[in-house]
C-alpha positions as CSV (number, residue, x, y, z in Angstrom):
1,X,92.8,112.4,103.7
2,X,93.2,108.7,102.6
3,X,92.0,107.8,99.4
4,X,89.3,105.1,99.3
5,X,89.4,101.8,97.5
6,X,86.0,101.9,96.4
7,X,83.0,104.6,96.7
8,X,79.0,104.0,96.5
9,X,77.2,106.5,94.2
10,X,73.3,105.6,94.1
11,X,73.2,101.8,92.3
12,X,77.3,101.9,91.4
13,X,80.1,100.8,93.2
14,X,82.9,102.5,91.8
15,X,86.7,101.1,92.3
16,X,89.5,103.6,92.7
17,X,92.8,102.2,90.8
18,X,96.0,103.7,90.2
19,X,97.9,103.8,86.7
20,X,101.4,105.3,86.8
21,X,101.3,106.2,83.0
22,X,97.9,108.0,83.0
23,X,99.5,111.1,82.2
24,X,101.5,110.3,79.5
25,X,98.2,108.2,78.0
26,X,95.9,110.8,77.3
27,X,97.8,114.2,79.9
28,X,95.4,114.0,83.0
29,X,96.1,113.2,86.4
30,X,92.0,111.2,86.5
31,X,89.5,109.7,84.8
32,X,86.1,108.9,85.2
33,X,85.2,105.2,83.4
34,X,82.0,104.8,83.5
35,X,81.6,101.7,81.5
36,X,84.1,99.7,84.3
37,X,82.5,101.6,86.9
38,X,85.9,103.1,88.0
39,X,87.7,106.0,89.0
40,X,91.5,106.1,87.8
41,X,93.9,108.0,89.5
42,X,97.4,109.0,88.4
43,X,99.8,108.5,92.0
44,X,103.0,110.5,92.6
45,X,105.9,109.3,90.4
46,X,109.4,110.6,90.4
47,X,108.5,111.6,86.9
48,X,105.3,112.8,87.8
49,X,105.1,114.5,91.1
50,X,101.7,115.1,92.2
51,X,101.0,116.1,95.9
52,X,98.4,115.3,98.5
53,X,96.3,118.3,97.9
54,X,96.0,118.0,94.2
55,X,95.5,114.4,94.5
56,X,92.5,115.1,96.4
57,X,91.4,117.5,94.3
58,X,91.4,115.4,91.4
59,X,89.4,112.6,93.1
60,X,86.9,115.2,93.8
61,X,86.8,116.1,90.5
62,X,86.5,112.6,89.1
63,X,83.9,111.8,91.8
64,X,81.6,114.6,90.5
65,X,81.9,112.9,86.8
66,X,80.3,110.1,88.3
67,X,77.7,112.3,90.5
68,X,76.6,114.4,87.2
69,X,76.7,110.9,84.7
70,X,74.1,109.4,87.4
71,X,71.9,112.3,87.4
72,X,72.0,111.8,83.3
73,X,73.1,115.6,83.2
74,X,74.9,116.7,80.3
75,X,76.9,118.8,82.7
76,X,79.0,116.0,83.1
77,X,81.4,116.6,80.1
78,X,81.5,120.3,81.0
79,X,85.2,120.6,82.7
80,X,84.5,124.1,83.4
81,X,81.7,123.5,85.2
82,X,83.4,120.3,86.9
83,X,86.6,121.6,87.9
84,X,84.6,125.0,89.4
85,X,82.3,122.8,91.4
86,X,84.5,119.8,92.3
87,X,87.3,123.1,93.4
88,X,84.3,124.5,95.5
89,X,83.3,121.5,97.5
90,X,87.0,120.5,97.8
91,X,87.5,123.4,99.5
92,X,84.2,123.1,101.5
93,X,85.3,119.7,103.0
94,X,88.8,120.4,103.9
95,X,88.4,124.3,105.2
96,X,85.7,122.5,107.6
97,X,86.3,122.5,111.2
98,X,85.5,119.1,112.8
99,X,84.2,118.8,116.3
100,X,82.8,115.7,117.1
101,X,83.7,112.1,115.5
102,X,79.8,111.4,115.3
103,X,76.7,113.3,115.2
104,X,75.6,113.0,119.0
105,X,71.7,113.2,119.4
C-alpha cells in the first residue's frame, strides 16, 4: 500500500507528513493534529525500524482519530477502542481479495 499525501474526511483535508524524531518526541510511531489538520507519521529509520505493515497500521489508526474527532465522539481519545477498531478494519482491507479494478455495472 502506498501512503497518501493527503486524505479527505467530510469538510477536512488532512496532510500526511513525516517526522523522523516522532518517537523520541512524545514515543509513538503517529499522531493525529487536528488543529493543522494533519496526520504525522514516524518513517523507518536505522534507529527506528518500522516496517510496511505496522506503518499501515498506524495510519489506520491515526485515520480513525480523525474519523471519531469529526463525528464529535468522545471515543476518539479511547486508544483501546482505537487501536481494536483501527486493528479490525486494517485487517479487513488487506485480508480482502480484489477482483476487479472498478465496480462494473
Amino acid at each position: 500500500m502506498v501512503i497518501p499525501k493527503k486524505i479527505q474526511i467530510m469538510d477536512s483535508e488532512i496532510r500526511i507528513e513525516w517526522d523522523e524524531h516522532l518517537h523520541f518526541k512524545d514515543d509513538s510511531t503517529g499522531s493525529a493534529n487536528y488543529r493543522e489538520n494533519k496526520i504525522v507519521l514516524q518513517p523507518s529509520t536505522k534507529e527506528w525500524p518500522v516496517d510496511d505493515a505496522d506503518m499501515i497500521h498506524t495510519l489506520f489508526h491515526e485515520i480513525t482519530h480523525w474519523i471519531l474527532h469529526k463525528m464529535e465522539s468522545e471515543l476518539k481519545s479511547d486508544e483501546q477502542f482505537v487501536e481494536v477498531f483501527s486493528g479490525l478494519m486494517h485487517q479487513a482491507l488487506v485480508s480482502g481479495e480484489f477482483i476487479h479494478d472498478k465496480i462494473e455495472k
